[in-house]
C-alpha positions as CSV (number, residue, x, y, z in Angstrom):
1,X,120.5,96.7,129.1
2,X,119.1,93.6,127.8
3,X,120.4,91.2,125.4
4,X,120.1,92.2,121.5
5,X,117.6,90.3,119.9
6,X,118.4,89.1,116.8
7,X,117.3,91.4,113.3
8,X,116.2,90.3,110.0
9,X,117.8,92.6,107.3
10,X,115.0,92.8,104.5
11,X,115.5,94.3,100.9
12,X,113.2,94.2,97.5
13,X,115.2,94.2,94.5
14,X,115.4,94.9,90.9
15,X,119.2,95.8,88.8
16,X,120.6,97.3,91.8
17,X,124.3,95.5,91.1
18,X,125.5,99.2,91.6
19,X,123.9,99.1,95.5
20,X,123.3,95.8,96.4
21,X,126.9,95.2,98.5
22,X,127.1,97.9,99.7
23,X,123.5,97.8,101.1
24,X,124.2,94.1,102.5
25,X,127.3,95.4,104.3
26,X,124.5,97.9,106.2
27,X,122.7,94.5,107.3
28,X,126.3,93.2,109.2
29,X,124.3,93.0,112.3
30,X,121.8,91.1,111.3
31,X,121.8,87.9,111.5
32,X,120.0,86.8,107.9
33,X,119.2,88.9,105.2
34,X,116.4,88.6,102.9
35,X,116.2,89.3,99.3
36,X,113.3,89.6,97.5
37,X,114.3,90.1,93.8
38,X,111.8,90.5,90.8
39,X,113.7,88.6,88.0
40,X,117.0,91.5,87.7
41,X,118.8,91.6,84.6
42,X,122.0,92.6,86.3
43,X,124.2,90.7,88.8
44,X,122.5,91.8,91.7
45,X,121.5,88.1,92.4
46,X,125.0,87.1,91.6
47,X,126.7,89.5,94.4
48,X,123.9,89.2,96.8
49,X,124.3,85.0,96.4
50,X,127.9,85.3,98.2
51,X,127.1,86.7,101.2
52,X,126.4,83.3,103.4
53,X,123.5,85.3,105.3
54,X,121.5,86.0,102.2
55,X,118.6,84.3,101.5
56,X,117.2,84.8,97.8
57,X,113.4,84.9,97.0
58,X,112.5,85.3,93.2
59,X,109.2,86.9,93.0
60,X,107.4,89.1,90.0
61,X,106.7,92.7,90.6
62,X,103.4,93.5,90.9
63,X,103.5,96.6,93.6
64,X,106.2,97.4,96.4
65,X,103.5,96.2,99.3
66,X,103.4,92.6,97.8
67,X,106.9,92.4,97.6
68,X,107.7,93.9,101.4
69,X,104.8,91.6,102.7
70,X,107.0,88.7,101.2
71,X,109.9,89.4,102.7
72,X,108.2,90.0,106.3
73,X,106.6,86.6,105.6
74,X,109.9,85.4,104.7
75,X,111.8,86.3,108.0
76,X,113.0,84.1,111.0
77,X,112.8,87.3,113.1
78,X,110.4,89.0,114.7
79,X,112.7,92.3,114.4
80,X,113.4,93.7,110.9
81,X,115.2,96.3,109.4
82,X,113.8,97.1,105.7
83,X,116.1,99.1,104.0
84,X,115.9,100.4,100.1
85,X,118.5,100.0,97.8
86,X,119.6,103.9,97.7
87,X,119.1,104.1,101.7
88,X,122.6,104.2,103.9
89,X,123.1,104.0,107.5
90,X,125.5,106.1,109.2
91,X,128.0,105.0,111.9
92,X,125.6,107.0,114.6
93,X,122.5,105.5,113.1
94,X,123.8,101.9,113.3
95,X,124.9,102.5,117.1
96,X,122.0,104.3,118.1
97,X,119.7,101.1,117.1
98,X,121.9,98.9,118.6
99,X,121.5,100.8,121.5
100,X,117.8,101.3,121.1
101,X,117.8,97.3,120.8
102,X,119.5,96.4,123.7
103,X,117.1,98.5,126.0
104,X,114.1,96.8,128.3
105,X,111.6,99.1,127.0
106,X,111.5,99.2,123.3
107,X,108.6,100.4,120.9
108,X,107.3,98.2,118.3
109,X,107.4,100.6,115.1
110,X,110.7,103.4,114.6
111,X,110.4,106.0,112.2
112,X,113.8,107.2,110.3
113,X,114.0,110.6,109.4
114,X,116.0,110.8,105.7
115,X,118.6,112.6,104.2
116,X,118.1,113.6,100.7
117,X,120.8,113.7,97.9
118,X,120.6,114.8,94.5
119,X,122.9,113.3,92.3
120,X,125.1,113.6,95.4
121,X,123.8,117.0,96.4
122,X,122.6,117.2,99.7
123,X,118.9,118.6,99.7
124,X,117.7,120.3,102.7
125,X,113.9,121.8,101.0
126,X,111.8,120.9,98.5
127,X,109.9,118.5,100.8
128,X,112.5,116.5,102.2
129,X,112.3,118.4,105.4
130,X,110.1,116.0,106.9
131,X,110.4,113.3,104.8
132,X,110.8,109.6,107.3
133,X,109.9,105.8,107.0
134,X,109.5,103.2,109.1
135,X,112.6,100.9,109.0
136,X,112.9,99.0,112.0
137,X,110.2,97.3,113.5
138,X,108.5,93.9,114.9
139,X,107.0,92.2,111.9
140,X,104.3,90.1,114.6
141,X,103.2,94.1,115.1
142,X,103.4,95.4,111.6
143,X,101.9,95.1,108.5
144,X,102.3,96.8,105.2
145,X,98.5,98.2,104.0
146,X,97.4,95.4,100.9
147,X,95.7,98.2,99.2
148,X,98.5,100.6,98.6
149,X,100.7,100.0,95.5
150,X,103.0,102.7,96.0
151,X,104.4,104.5,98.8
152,X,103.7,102.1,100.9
153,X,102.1,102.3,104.4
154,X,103.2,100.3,107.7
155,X,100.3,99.4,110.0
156,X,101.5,99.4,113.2
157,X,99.6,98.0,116.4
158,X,102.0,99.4,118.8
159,X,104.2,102.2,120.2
160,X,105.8,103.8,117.7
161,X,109.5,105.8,118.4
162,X,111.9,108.1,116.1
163,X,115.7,107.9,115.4
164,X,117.6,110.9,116.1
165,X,120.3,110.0,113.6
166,X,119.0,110.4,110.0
167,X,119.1,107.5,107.4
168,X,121.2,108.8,104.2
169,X,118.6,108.9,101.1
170,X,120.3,109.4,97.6
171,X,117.1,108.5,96.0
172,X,118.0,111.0,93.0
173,X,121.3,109.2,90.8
174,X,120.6,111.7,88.1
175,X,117.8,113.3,86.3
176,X,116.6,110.7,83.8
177,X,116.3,108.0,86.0
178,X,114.3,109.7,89.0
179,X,112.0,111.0,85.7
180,X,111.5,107.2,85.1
181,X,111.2,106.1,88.7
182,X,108.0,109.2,89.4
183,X,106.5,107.8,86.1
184,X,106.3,104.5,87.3
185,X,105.2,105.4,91.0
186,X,102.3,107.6,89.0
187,X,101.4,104.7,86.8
188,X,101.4,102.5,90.0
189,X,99.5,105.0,92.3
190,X,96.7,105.8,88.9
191,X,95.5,101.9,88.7
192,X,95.4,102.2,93.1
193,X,93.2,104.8,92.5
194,X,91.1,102.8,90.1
195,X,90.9,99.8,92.2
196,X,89.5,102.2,95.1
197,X,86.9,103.6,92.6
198,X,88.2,106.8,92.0
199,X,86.3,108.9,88.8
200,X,89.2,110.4,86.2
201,X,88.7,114.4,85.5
202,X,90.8,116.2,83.5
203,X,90.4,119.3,85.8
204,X,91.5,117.5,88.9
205,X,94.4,115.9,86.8
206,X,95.8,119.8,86.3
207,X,95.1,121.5,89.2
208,X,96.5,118.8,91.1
209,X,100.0,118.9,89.0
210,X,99.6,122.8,89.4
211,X,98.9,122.3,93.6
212,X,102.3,120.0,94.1
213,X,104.2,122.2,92.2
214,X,103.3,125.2,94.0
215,X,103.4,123.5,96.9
216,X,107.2,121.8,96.7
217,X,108.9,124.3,95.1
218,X,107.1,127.3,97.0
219,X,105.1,126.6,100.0
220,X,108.0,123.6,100.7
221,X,111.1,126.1,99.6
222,X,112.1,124.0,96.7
223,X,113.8,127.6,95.3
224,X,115.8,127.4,98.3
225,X,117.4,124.3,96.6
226,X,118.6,126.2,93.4
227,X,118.2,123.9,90.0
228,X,118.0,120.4,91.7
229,X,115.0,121.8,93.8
230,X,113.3,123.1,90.9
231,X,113.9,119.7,89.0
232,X,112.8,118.1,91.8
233,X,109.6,119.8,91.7
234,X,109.1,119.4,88.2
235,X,109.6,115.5,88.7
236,X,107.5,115.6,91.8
237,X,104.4,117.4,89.5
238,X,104.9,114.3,86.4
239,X,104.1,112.4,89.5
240,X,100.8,113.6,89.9
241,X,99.9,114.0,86.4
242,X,101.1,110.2,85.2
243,X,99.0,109.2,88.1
244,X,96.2,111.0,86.3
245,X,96.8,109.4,83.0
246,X,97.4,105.8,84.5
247,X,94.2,106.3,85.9
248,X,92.3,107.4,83.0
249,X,94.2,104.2,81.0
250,X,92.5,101.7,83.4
251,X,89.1,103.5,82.4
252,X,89.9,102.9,79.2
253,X,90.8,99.1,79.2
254,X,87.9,98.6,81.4
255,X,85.2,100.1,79.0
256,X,87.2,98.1,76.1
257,X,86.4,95.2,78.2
258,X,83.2,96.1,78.9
């Protein structure tokens, strides 16, 4: 085995005080750690500050892919580790990539499966089954897609590998704030759509909503999850049908404009 290479920790931020140490102590083999935070309310700027490897970088929200593509502009490394503010690495995880890190031959691009919680409930259906991210990777390889708002995609020019050890996701704190999170990823995704050109139609709007339904909470054994994975597919189908409505709104302001 080879010597590590050093790792750039890389976070995007907003009120996440209840995360934010806990999340930097994940990063304690990195050697820096960058913030980018869109103007919190909270203390999250206030913890994150005492940790000597932080580095802070104040920058308006406009869509997740702006704010990642600062923070891979902003690191020293080439190799970075983007975690989200409700992501956790296990003891296995960590030593697998250090492990993975210290070999001759590595990829350029890992996927991490993910580990779903619900308000602490462990979800093993509704979707989740295959659910994985890109999290470590070579930024002079990668690139986060400009055109995608939401969900954001990684382009990598390399070999790409997978973790064995899952990443812990407790995405889901409680019901009313996922509910506001998938409104906001459906108003996000709706004005993507608009800036790709796409028409609004009410039938497509509902059959849509109907599809992921039917196809999280049947086809992907939501039921299997017993109330959570029906919530979860109810919040999964506001999704869709915000996105709908988000769309239309830009339509609207448009022919205002217009």
């Amino acid at each position: 085995m080879e010597v590590q290479p050093k790792v750039s920790g890389l976070i995007i931020t907003f009120n996440e005080e209840k995360n934010i140490q806990e999340i930097l102590e994940n990063f304690n083999f990195c050697d820096e750690i960058i913030v980018v935070d869109s103007f919190s309310t909270d203390k999250t700027v206030a913890i994150a500050s005492q940790n000597p490897k932080v580095k802070i970088i104040s920058n308006p929200f406009e869509d997740f892919t702006k704010q990642r593509n600062i923070a891979l502009d902003a690191a020293k490394n080439d190799w970075v580790l983007f975690l989200d503010g409700d992501e956790r690495i296990t003891p296995e995880l960590r030593q697998e990539i250090l492990d993975e890190l210290r070999k001759p031959q590595k990829k350029d691009a890992y996927y991490f499966y993910r580990k779903f919680y619900f308000a602490g409930k462990p979800i093993n259906y509704s979707g989740t089954q295959t659910d994985k991210n890109f999290r470590l990777f070579r930024k002079s390889k990668c690139r986060y897609v400009s055109e995608k708002k939401v969900h954001e995609t990684l382009l990598v020019n390399g070999k790409i590998g997978v973790f064995n050890n899952k990443l812990l996701h407790f995405s889901v704190a409680d019901y009313e704030s996922y509910r506001k999170k998938m409104i906001h990823y459906g108003q996000l995704k709706g004005q993507e759509l608009f800036t790709k050109g796409k028409k609004y139609s009410i039938t497509t709007q509902y059959i849509k909503s109907a599809f992921k339904f039917f196809k999280t909470y049947i086809l992907r054994m939501g039921f299997m999850d017993g109330k959570e994975g029906y919530q979860l597919s109810v919040l999964q189908t506001l999704s869709v049908f915000e996105t709908y409505e988000s769309l239309k709104k830009q339509y609207r302001i448009n022919i205002n404009r217009s």
